[in-house]
C-alpha positions as CSV (number, residue, x, y, z in Angstrom):
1,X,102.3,104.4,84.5
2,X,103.9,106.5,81.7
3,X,100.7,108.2,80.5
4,X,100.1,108.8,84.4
5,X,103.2,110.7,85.0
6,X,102.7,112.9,81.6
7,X,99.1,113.5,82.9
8,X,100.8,114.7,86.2
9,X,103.3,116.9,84.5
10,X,100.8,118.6,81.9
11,X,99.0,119.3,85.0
12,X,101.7,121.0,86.7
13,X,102.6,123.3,84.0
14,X,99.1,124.4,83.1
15,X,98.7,125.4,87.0
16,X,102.5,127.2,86.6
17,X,101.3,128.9,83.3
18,X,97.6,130.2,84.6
19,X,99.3,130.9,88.1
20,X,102.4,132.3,87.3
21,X,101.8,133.9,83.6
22,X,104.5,136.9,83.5
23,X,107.1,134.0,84.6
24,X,105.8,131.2,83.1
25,X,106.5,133.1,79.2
26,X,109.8,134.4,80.6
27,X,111.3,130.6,81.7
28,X,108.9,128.0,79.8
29,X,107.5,130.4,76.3
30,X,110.3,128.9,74.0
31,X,109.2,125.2,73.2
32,X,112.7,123.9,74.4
33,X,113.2,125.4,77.3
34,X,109.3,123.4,77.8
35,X,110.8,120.6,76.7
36,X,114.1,120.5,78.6
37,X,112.0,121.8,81.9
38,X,109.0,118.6,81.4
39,X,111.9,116.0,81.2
40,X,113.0,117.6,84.9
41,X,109.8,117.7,86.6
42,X,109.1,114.3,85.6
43,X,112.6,112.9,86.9
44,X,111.3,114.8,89.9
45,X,107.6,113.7,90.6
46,X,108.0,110.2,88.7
47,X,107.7,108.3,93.0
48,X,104.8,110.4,93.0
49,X,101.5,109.6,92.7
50,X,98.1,111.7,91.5
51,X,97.0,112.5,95.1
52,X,100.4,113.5,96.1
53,X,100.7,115.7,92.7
54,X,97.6,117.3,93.3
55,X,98.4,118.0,97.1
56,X,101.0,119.9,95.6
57,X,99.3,121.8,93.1
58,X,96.8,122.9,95.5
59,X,99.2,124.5,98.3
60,X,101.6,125.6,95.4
61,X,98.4,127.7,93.8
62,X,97.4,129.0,97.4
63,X,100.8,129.5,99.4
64,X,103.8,129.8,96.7
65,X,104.3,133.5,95.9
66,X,106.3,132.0,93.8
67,X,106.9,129.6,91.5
68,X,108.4,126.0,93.4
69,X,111.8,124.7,91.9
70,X,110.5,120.7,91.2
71,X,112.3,120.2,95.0
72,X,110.5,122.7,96.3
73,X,107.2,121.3,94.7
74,X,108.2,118.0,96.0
75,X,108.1,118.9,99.5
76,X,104.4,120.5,98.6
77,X,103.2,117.3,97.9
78,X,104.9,115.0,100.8
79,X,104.2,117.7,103.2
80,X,101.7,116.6,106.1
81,X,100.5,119.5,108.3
82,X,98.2,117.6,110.9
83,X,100.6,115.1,111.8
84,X,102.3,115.0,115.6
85,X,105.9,115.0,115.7
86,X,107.8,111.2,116.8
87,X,107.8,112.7,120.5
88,X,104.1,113.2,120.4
89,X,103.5,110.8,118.8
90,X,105.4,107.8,121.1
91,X,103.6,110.2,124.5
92,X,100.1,109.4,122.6
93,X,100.7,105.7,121.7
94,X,101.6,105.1,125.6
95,X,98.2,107.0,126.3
96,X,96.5,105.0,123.6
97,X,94.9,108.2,122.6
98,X,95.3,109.5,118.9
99,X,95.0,112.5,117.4
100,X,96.1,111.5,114.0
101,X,95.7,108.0,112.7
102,X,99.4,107.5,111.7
103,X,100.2,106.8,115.2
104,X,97.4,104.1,115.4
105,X,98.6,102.7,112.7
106,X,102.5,102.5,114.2
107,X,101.0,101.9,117.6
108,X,99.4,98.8,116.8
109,X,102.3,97.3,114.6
110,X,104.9,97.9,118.0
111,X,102.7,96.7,119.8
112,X,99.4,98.5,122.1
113,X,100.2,96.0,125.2
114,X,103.5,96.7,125.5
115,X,102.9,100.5,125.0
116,X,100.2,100.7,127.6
117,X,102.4,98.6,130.1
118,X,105.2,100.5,129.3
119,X,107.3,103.1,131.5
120,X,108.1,105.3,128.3
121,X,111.5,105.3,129.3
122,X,112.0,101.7,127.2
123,X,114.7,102.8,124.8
124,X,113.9,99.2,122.7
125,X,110.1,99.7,122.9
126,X,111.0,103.8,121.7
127,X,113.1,102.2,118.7
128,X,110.2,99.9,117.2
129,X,107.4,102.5,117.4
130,X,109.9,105.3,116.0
131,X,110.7,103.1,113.1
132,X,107.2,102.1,112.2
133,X,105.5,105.6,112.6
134,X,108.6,106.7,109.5
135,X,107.0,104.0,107.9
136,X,103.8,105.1,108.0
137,X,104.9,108.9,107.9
138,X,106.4,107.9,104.5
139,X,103.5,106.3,103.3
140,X,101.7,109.6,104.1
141,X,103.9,112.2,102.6
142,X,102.9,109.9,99.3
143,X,99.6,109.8,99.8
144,X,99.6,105.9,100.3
145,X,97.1,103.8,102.6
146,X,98.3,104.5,106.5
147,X,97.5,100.8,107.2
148,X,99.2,97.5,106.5
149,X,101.6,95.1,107.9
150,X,104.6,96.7,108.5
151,X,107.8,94.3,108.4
152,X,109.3,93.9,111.8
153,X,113.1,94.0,111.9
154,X,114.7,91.4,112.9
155,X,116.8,93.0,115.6
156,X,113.2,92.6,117.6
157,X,112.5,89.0,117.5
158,X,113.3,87.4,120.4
159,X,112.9,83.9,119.0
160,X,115.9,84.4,116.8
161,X,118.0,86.0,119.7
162,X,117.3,82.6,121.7
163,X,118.5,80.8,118.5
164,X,121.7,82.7,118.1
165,X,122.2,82.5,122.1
166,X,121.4,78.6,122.1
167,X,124.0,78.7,118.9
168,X,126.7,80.1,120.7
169,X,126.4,77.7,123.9
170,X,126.5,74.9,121.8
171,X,130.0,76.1,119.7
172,X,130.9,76.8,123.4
173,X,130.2,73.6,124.5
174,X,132.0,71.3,121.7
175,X,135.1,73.4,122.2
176,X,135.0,72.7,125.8
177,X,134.2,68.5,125.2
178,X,137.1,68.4,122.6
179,X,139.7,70.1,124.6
180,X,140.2,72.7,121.8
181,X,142.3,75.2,122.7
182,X,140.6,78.9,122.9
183,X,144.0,80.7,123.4
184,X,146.0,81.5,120.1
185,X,149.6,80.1,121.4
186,X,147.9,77.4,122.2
187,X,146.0,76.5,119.5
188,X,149.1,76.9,117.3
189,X,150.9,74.6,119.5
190,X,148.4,72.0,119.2
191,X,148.3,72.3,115.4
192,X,152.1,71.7,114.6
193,X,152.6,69.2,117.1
194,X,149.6,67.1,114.8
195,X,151.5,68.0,111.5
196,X,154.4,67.0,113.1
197,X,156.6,70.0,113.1
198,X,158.8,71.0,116.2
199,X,159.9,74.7,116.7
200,X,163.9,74.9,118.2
201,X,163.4,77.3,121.0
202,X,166.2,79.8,121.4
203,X,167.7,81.3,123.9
């Protein structure tokens, strides 16, 4: 992983130096300011990986004017030009039709049924697919695999909503069959009069 990331770096700076010459000896010629500049980038790009890096270097060598700031370079590499925005995105996973396959990918893990069936005006059924296309938008911008289970929160699972509900009934219900008081003067009534303590009233 180590030797990766230097491989990564040494590759940046020798596209800075052959792109960028004039600057390059100006900022990087003295062997420290190298250094002390390496030990940034790779703080930077160390989430990174080689596809991601070499994104970068490609778009940085053919649209930077120039030279990137490592944030600058960052965005380089996560960048992805061909992919739909959440809106078009959620419109296209109600069509079932994809132009990209990111939103396959987060179509299928909400769910294509419910998409197909849906009214697109489900602000739930919105929620789930906007989540899982960031997913899969992250795993793009670092040049990861689009497919693979995706998590589901567990705000969506109805099974555990029943659980709590049936939960709550039940609480409900043994309050209710042991006439336990739900109000707060008279809950405190109830417990002094069983530890045997009486409050004087005054007028």
């Amino acid at each position: 992983m180590e030797q990766a990331l230097r491989d990564a770096v040494r590759r940046i700076f020798t596209t800075l130096k052959i792109t960028f010459p004039a600057w390059y000896e100006k900022h990087y010629g003295e062997a420290r300011a190298e250094q002390l500049a390496r030990r940034v980038w790779r703080e930077t790009i160390s989430d990174l990986n080689d596809v991601a890096v070499d994104r970068g270097l490609h778009r940085m060598a053919k649209e930077c004017k120039f030279p990137p700031s490592p944030s600058d370079f960052l965005e380089l590499c996560r960048r992805v030009d061909d992919m739909p925005t959440v809106q078009e995105a959620w419109q296209e996973a109600l069509m079932g039709k994809y132009t990209h396959e990111a939103v396959r990918v987060a179509a299928e893990s909400t769910g294509t049924f419910d998409l197909r069936t849906a009214t697109g005006s489900e602000k739930s059924l919105f929620q789930r697919f906007e989540r899982n296309y960031a997913i899969v938008q992250r795993r793009a911008q670092n040049a990861q695999p689009l497919d693979g289970k995706i998590a589901q929160g567990i705000e969506h699972d109805s099974g555990f909503k029943a659980q709590l509900a049936k939960s709550h009934q039940e609480a409900r219900d043994l309050v209710t069959a042991q006439n336990i008081p739900t109000d707060g003067k008279a809950a405190r009534a109830l417990l002094l009069a069983k530890l045997g303590i009486r409050r004087e009233r005054h007028a």
